[in-house]
MIROKOL-520261 format. One record per residue (C-alpha): residue in one letter; z, y, x; residue number from 0. Coordinates in Angstrom, 2 decimals, padded with zeros to 5 digits. Last residue first. Layout:
<aa=a, zz=Z, yy=Y, xx=X, i=NUM>
...
//
This chain:
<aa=x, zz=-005.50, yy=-015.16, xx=012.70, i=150>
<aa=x, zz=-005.20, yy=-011.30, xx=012.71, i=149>
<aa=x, zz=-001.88, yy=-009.32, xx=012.29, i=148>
<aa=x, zz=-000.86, yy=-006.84, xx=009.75, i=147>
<aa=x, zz=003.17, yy=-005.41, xx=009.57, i=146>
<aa=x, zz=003.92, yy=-003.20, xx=006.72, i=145>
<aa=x, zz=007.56, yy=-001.76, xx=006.70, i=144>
<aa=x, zz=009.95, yy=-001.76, xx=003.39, i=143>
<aa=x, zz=012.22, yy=-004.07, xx=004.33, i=142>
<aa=x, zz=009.41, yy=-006.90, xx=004.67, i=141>
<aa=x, zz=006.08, yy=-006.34, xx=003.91, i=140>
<aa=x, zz=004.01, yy=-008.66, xx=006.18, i=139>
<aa=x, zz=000.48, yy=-008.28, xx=006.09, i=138>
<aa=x, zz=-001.98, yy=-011.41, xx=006.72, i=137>
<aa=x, zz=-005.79, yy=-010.58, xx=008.53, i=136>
<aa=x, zz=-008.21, yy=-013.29, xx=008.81, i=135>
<aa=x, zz=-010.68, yy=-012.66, xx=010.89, i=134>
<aa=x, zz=-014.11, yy=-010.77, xx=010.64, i=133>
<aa=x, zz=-013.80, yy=-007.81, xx=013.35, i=132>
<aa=x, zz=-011.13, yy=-005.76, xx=011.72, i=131>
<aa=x, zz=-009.58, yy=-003.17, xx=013.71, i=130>
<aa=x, zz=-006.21, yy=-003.10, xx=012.87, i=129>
<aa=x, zz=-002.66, yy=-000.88, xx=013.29, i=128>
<aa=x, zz=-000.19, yy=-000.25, xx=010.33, i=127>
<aa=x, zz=001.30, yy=002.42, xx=008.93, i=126>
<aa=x, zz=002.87, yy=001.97, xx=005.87, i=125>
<aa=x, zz=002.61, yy=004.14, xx=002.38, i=124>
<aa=x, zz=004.84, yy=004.48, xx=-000.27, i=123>
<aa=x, zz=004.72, yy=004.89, xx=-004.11, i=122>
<aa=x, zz=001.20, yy=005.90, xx=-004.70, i=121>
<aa=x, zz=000.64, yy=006.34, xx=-009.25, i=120>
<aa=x, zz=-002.52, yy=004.28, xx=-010.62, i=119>
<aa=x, zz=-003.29, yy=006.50, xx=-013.88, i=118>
<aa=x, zz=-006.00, yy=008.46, xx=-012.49, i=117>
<aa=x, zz=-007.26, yy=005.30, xx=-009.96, i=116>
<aa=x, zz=-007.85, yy=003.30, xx=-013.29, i=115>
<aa=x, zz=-005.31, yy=000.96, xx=-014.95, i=114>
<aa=x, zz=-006.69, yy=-001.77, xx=-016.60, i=113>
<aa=x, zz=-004.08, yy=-004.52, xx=-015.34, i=112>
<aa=x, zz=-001.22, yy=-002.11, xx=-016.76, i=111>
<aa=x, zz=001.30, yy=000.64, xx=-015.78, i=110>
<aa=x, zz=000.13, yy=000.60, xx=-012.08, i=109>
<aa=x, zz=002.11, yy=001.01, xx=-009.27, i=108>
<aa=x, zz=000.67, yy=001.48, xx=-005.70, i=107>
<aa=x, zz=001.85, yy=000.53, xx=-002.13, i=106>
<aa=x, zz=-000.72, yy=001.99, xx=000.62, i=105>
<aa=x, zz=-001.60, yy=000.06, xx=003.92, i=104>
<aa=x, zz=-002.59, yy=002.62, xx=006.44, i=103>
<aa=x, zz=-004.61, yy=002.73, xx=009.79, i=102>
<aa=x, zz=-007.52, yy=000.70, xx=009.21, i=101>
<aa=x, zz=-010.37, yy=000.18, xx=012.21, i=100>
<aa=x, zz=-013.42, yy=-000.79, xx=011.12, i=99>
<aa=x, zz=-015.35, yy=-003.24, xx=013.73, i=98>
<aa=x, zz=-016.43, yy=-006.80, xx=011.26, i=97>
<aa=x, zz=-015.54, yy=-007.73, xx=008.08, i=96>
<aa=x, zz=-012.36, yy=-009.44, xx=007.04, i=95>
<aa=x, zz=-012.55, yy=-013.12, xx=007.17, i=94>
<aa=x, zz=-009.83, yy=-013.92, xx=004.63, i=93>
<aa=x, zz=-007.59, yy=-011.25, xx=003.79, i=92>
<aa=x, zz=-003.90, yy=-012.29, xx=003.21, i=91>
<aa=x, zz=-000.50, yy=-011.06, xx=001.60, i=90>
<aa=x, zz=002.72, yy=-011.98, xx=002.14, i=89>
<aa=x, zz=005.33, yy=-011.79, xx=-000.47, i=88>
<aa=x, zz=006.42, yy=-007.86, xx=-000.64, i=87>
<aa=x, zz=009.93, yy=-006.68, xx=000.48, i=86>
<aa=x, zz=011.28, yy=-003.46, xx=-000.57, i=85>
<aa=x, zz=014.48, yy=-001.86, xx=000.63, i=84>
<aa=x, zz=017.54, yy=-000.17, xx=-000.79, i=83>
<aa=x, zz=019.01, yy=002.49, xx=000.78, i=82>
<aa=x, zz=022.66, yy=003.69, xx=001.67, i=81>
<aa=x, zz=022.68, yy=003.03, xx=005.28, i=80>
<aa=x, zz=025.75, yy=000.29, xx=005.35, i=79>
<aa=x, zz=025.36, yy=-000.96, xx=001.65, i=78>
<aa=x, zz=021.68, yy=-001.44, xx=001.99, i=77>
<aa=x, zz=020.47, yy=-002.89, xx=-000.86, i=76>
<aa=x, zz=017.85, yy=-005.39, xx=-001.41, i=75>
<aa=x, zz=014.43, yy=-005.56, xx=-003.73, i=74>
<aa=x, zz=012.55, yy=-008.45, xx=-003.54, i=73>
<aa=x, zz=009.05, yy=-008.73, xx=-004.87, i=72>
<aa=x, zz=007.67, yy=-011.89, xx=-004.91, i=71>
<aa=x, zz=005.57, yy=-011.31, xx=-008.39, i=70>
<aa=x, zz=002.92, yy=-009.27, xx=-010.15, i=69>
<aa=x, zz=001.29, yy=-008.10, xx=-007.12, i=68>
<aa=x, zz=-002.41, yy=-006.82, xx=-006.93, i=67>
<aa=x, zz=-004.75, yy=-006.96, xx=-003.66, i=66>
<aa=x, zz=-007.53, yy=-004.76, xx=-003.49, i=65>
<aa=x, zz=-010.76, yy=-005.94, xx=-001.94, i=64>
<aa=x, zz=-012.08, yy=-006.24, xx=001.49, i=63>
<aa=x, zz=-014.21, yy=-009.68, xx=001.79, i=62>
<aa=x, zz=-017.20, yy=-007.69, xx=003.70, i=61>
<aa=x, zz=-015.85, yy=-004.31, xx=005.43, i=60>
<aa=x, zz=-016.12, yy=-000.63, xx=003.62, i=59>
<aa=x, zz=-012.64, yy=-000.21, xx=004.01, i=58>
<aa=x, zz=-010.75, yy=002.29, xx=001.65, i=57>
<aa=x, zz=-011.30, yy=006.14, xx=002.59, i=56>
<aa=x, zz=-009.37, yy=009.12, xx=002.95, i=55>
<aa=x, zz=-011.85, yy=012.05, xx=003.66, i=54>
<aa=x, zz=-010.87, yy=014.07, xx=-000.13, i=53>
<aa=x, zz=-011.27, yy=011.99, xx=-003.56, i=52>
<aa=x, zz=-009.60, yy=008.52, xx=-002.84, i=51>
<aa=x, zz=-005.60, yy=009.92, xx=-002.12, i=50>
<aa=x, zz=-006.44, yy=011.99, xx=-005.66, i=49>
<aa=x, zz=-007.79, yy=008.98, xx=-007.30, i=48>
<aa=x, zz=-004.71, yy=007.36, xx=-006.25, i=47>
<aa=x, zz=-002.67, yy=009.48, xx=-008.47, i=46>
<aa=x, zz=000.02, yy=012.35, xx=-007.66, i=45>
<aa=x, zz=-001.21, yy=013.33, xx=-003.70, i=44>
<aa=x, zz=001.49, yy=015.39, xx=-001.89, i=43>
<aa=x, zz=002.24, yy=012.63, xx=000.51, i=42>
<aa=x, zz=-001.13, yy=012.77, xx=001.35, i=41>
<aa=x, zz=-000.82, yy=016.01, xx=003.05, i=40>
<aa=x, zz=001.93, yy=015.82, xx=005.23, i=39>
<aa=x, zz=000.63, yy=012.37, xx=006.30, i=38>
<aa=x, zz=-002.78, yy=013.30, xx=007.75, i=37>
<aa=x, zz=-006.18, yy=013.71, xx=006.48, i=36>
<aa=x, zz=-007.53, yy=010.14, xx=006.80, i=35>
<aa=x, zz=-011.42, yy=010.20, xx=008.00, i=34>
<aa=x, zz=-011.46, yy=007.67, xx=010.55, i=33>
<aa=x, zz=-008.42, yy=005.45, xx=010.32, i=32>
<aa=x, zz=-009.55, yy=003.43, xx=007.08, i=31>
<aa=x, zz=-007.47, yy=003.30, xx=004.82, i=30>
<aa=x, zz=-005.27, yy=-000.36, xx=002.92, i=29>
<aa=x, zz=-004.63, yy=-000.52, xx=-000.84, i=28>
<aa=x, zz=-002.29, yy=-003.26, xx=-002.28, i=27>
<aa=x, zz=-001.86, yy=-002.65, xx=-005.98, i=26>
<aa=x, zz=001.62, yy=-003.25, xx=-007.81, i=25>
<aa=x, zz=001.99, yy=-004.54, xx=-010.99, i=24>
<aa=x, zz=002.46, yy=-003.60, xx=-014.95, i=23>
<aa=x, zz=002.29, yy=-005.93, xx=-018.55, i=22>
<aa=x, zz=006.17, yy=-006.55, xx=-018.03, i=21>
<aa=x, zz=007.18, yy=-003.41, xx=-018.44, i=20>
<aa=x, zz=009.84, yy=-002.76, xx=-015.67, i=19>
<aa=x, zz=007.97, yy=-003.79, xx=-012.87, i=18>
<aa=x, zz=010.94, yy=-003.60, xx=-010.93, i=17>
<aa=x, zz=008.87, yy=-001.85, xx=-007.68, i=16>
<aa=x, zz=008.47, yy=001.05, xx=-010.19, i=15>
<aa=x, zz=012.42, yy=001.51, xx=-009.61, i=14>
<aa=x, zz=012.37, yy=001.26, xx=-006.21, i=13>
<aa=x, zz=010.14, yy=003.84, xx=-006.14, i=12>
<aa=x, zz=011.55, yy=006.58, xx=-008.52, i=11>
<aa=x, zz=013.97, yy=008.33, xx=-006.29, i=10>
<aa=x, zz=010.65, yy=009.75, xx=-004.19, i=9>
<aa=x, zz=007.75, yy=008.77, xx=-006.15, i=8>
<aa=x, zz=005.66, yy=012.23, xx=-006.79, i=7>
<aa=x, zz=006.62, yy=012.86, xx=-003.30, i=6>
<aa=x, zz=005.00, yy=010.20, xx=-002.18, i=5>
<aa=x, zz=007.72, yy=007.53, xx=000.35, i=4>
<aa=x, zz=006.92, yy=007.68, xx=003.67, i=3>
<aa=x, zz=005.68, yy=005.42, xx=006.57, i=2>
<aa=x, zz=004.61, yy=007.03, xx=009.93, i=1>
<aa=x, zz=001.83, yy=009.00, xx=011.45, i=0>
//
């Protein structure tokens, strides 16, 4: 596994990452290990509905819920490697339920508050490594890599 940009983003990401409309964010959606199909074929997903509707799975943990950004992005360019990078302010789950083990952090972009799933479009995903077991778990997004560690 490793991080990647969706298809249906690639050029486009940094630019959803603007929040460009002013009513729009950015969902925070971590899988489960068990279950996820692999990243040559989630790539190819369009919505998050379609990431949701085959064996890829969200936690099923006490105190998991989606986390939404509106703010603290940062985007930076890399002169030397010709990129640009996203960093996300940190983000936290208190007491995270007990023995799942979560293998991917997924960076969304949704158009308003009230998008659904259909409308919510996957810009990149990062790999990370957990197995809850009811700490606190903060992610670090910095330069466009995820990076979870328990309290």
């Amino acid at each position: 596994m490793a991080n990647f940009v969706f298809t249906i983003a690639a050029g486009r990401g940094i630019r959803y990452c603007d929040l460009p409309l002013g009513t729009d964010r950015l969902a925070i959606v971590l899988l489960q290990s068990s279950g996820y199909q692999g990243d040559a074929t989630v790539r190819n997903y369009n919505t998050l509905a379609n990431v949701l509707a085959t064996a890829n799975l969200e936690p099923t943990v006490a105190n998991y819920a989606r986390k939404f950004v509106t703010s603290g992005i940062t985007i930076t360019p890399d002169t030397t490697n010709h990129k640009n990078t996203v960093s996300i302010a940190n983000l936290s789950w208190l007491a995270l339920g007990s023995a799942q083990a979560l293998s991917k952090l997924l960076i969304c972009y949704q158009a308003t508050s009230g998008a659904t799933d259909a409308q919510t479009i996957p810009l990149f995903s990062c790999d990370i490594s957990v197995t809850t077991n009811g700490s606190d778990y903060n992610v670090t997004i910095s330069s466009g890599v995820a990076v979870a560690t328990a309290n």
